[in-house]
C-alpha positions as CSV (number, residue, x, y, z in Angstrom):
1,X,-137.6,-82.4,-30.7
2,X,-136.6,-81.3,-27.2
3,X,-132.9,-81.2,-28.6
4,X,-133.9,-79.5,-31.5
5,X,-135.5,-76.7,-29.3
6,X,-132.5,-76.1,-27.3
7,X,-130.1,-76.1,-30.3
8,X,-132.6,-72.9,-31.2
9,X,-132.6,-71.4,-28.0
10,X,-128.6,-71.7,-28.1
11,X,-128.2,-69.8,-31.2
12,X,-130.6,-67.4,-30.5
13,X,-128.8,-66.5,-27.2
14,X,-125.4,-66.5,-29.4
15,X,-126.9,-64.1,-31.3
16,X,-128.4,-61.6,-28.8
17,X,-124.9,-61.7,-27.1
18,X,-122.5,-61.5,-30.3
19,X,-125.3,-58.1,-31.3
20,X,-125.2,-56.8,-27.4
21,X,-121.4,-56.7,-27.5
22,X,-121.2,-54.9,-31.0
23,X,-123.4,-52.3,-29.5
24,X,-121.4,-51.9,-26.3
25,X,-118.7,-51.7,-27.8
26,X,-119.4,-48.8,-29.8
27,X,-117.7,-45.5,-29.0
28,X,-119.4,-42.7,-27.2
29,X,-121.4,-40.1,-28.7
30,X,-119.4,-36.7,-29.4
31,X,-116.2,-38.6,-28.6
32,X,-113.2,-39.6,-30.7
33,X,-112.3,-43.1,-31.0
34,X,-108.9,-43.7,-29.1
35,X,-105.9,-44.6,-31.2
36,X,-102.7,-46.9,-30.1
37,X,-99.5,-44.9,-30.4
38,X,-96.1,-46.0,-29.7
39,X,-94.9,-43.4,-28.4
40,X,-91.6,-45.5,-27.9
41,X,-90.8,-45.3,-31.6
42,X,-89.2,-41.7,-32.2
43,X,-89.6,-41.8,-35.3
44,X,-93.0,-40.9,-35.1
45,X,-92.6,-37.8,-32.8
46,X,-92.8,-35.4,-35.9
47,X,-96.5,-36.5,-36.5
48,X,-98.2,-34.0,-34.2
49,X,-96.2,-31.0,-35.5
50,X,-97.0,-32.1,-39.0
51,X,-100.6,-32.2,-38.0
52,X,-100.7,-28.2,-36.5
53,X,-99.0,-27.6,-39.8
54,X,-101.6,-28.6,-41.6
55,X,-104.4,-27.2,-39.3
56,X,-102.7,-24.2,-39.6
57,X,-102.4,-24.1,-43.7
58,X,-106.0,-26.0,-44.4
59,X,-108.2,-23.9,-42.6
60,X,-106.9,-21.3,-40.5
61,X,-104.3,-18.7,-41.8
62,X,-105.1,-19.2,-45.4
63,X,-108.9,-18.7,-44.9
64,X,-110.2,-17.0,-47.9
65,X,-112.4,-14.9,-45.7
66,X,-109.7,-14.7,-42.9
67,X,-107.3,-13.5,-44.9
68,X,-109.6,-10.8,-46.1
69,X,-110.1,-10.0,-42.5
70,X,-106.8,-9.5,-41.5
71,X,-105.7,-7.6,-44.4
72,X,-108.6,-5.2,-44.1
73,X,-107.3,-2.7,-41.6
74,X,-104.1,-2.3,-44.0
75,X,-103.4,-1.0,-47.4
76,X,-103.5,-4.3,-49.3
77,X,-107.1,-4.8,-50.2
78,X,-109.9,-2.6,-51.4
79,X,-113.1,-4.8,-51.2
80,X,-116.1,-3.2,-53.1
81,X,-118.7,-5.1,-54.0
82,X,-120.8,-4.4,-50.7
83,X,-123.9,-6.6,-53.1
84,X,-121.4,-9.7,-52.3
85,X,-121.0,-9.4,-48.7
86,X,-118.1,-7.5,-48.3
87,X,-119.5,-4.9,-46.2
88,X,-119.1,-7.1,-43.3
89,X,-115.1,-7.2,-44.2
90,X,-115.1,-3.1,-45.2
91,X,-116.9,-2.3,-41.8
92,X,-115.0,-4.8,-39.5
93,X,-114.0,-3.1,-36.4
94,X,-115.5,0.0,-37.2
95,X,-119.1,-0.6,-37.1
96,X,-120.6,-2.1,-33.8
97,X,-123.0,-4.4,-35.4
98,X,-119.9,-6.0,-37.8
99,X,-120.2,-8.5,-34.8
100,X,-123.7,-9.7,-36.6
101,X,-121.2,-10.7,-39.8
102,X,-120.5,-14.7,-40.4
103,X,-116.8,-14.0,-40.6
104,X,-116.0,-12.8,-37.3
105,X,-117.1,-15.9,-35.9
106,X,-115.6,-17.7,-38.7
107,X,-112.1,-16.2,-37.8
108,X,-112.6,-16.6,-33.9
109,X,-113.1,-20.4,-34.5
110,X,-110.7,-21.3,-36.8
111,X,-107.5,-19.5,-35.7
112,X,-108.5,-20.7,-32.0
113,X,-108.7,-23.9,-33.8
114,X,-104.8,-23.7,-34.0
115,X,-104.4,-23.0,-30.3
116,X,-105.8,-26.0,-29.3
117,X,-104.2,-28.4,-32.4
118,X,-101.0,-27.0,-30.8
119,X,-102.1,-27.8,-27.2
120,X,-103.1,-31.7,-28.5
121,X,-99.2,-31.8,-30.0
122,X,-97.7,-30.7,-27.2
123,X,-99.4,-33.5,-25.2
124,X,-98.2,-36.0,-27.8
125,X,-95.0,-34.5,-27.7
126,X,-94.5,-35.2,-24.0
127,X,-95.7,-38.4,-24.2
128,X,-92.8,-39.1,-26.4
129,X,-90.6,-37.0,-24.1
130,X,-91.1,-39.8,-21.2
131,X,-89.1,-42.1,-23.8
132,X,-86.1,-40.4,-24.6
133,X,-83.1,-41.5,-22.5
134,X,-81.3,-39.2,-20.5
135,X,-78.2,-39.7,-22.4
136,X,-79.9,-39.0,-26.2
137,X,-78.8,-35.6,-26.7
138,X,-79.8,-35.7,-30.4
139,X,-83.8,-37.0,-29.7
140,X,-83.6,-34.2,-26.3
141,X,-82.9,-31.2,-28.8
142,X,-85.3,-32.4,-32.0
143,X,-88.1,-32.8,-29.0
144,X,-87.3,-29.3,-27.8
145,X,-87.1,-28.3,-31.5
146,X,-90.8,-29.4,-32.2
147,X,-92.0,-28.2,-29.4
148,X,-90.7,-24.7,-30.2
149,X,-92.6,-25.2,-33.9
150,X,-95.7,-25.7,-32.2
151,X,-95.7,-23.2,-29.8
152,X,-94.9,-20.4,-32.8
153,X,-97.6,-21.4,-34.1
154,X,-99.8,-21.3,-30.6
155,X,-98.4,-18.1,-30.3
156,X,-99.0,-17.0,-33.9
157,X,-102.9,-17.6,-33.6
158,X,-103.0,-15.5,-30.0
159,X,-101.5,-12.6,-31.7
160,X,-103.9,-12.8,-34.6
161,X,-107.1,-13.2,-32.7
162,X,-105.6,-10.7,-30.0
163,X,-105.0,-7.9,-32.8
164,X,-108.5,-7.9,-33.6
165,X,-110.6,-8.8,-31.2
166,X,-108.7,-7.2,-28.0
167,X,-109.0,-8.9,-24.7
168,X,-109.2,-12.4,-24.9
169,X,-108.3,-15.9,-23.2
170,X,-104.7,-17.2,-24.1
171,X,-105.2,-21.1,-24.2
172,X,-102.3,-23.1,-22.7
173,X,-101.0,-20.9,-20.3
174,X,-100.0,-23.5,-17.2
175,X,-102.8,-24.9,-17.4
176,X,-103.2,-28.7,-16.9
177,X,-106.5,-29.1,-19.2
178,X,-105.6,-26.3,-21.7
179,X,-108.3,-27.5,-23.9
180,X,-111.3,-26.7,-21.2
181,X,-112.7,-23.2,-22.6
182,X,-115.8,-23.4,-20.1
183,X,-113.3,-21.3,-17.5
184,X,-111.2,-19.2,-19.5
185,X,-110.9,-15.7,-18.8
186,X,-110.1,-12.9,-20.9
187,X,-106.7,-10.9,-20.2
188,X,-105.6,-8.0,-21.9
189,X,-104.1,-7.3,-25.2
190,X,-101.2,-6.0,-23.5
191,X,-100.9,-9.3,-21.6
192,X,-101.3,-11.2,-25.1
193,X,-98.7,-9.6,-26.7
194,X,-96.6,-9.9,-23.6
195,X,-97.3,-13.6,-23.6
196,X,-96.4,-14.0,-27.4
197,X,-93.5,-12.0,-26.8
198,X,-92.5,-14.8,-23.5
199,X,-93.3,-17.8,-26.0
200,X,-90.5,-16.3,-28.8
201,X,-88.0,-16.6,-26.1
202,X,-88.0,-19.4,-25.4
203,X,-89.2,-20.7,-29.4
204,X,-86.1,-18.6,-30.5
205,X,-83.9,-20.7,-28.4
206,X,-84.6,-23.8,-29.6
207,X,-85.6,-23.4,-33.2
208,X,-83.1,-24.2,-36.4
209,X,-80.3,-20.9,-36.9
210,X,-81.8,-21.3,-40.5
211,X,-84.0,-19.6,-43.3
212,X,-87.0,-21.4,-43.7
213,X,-85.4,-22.7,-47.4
214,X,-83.1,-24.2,-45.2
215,X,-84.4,-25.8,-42.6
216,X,-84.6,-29.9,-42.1
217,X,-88.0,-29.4,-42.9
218,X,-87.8,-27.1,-46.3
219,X,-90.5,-24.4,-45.5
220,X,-90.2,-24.8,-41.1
221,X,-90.1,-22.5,-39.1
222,X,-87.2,-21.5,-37.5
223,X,-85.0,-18.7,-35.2
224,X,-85.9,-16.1,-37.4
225,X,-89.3,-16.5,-38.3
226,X,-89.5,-16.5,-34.4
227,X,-88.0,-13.6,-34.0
228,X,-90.0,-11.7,-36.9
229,X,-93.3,-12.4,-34.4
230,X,-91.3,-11.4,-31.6
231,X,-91.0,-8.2,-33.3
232,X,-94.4,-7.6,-34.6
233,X,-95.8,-8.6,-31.2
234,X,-93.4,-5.8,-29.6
235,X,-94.3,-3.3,-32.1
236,X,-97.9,-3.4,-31.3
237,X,-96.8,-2.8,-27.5
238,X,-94.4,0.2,-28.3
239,X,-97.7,2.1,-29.9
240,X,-99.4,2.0,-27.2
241,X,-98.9,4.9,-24.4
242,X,-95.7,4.6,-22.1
243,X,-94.7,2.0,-24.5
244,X,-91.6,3.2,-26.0
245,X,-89.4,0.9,-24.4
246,X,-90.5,-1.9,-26.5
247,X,-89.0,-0.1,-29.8
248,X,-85.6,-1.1,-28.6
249,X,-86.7,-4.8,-28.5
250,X,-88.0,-4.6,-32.1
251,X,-85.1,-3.6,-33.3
252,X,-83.2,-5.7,-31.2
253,X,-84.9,-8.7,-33.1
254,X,-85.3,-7.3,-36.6
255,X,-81.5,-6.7,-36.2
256,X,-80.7,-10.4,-35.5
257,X,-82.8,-11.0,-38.9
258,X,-80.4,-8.6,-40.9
259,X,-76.9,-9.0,-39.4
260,X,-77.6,-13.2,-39.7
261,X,-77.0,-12.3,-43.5
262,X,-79.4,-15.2,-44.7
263,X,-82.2,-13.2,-46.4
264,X,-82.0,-11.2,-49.3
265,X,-85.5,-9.6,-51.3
266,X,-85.7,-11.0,-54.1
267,X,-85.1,-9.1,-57.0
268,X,-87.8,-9.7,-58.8
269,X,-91.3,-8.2,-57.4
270,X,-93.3,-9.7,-60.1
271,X,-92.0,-13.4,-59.8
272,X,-92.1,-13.1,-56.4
273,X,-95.9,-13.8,-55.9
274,X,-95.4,-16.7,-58.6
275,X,-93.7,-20.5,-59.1
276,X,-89.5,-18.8,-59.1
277,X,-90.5,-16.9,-56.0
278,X,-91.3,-19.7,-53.6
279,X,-89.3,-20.3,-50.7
280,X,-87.0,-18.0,-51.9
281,X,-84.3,-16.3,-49.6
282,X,-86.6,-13.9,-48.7
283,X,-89.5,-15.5,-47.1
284,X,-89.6,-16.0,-43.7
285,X,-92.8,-18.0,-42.8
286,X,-94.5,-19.8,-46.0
287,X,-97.2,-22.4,-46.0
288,X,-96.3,-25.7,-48.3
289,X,-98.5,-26.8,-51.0
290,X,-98.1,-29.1,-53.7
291,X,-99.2,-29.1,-56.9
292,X,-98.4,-32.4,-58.0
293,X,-95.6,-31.9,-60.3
294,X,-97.7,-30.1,-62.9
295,X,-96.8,-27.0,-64.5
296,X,-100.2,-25.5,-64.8
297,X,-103.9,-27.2,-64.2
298,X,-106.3,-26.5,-61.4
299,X,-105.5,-25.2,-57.9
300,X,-106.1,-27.9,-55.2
301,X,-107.8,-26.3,-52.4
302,X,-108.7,-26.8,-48.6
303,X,-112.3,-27.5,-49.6
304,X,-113.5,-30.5,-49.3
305,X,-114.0,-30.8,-53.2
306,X,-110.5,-30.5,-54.6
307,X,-112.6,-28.8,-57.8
308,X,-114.2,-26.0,-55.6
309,X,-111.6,-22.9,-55.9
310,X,-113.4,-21.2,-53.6
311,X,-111.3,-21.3,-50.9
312,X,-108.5,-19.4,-52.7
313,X,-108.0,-15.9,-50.9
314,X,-107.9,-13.9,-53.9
315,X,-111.2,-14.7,-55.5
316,X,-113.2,-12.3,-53.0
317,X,-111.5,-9.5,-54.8
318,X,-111.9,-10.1,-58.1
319,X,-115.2,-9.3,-60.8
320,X,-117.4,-11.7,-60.5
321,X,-118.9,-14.6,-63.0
322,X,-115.4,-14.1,-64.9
């Protein structure tokens, strides 16, 4: 009996152990779980770029509400239907209490969303630096290459968020925690476009001499597209006052784009926006999607329900229950 009673009080104790490890051994609250990478094997080093790709194409830049935003304050779009909500989009930036509307804080989020994706890459990145020998010339310039990629797109988010909301804090700037928001401050648009203009350079230098179409990875980014935010980013400085000086580096830029003889409009305006316009020799920056090999069916979107078409930009502008 004695024996018995110990065999219990063994097994009991077994258990409480075996359960108290599986409960330490959880992962904290509000934190990711860690994963192993080998960040010997180079073969792997294109994983984080893909990933800012994707942040920036799921969820960010092709928005449906975002793009509605940033298209606002030109001549593409005429919203209407003010019943729908789209007051908040016809009145953004011209109405103080726009700040009240769900998409400006929808826009702040997501494109800074992309800022820090890119900052997480470029970590990776390094990581994978520390294993290249100093004698693999090939593995040096496709690190420097993907490191350019990401930091368009860094760069590409800042000029975005900087166009419409002004002043505000550029993330990744020689900082050793880029990621920590609790102490960024706010510099000036000038200084935004000044920094995007700083992060070209150097992206321009070690991106492919390639149209997108052509690049290693069909649809990348490369010198030119580069060079087309460089020009944008200078543009927005030469309107400003005693800011002439910048018009020579726009068409510094834009000239680099033409004499390369790559691009060509397509001839076809029509076609452009459909299936025989993609990544034709006149796009310079366009997101990848799939669809699957089928010639026509439902659109696969961001959402989290591939049936929910939503998420697709163009349905805020057209009728309703159609």
């Amino acid at each position: 009996m004695q024996q018995y009673v110990k065999l219990i009080a063994w097994v009991i104790s077994i258990s409480i152990l075996s359960g108290c490890s599986k409960f330490l051994d959880r992962p904290l609250d509000n934190q990711g779980q860690a994963t192993k990478i080998d960040y010997t094997n180079l073969s792997n080093m294109y994983q984080p770029v893909s990933g800012v790709y994707r942040t920036a194409s799921s969820g960010s830049f092709n928005r449906w509400i975002i793009t509605a935003m940033l298209s606002e304050r030109s001549d593409d779009i005429e919203p209407g239907n003010d019943d729908a909500g789209q007051i908040g989009i016809h009145n953004f930036q011209t109405d103080v209490t726009v700040k009240s509307y769900w998409a400006v804080n929808d826009m702040w989020i997501n494109l800074y969303a992309v800022a820090l994706a890119a900052n997480s890459a470029l970590v990776e990145l390094e990581q994978f630096g520390k294993n290249i020998p100093a004698s693999d010339a090939a593995n040096t310039q496709l690190l420097a290459r993907y490191q350019a990629e990401v930091r368009f797109f860094r760069a590409l988010a800042h000029f975005w968020i900087g166009r419409h909301f002004g002043s505000i804090p550029i993330l990744g700037q020689e900082s050793n925690n880029p990621n920590q928001l609790a102490n960024a401050k706010k510099s000036s648009i000038e200084d935004v476009k000044k920094y995007v203009m700083a992060e070209m350079d150097s992206c321009i230098a070690n991106l492919e001499d390639a149209r997108p179409n052509e690049a290693t990875h069909i649809g990348g980014v490369t010198k030119y597209t580069a060079l087309m935010l460089k020009a944008k980013a200078a543009m927005d400085l030469a309107g400003n006052d005693n800011g002439s000086q910048y018009w020579d580096v726009v068409l510094d830029c834009t000239n680099q784009i033409i004499a390369s003889n790559k691009f060509s409009l397509f001839p076809d305006y029509y076609q452009l926006w459909k299936q025989p316009g993609k990544l034709c020799n006149e796009a310079i920056l366009e997101f990848q999607y799939s669809d699957f090999g089928a010639a026509t069916g439902d659109i696969v979107t961001s959402g989290a329900n591939p049936n929910e078409t939503w998420a697709n930009f163009f349905l805020f502008q057209g009728p309703e229950n159609t």
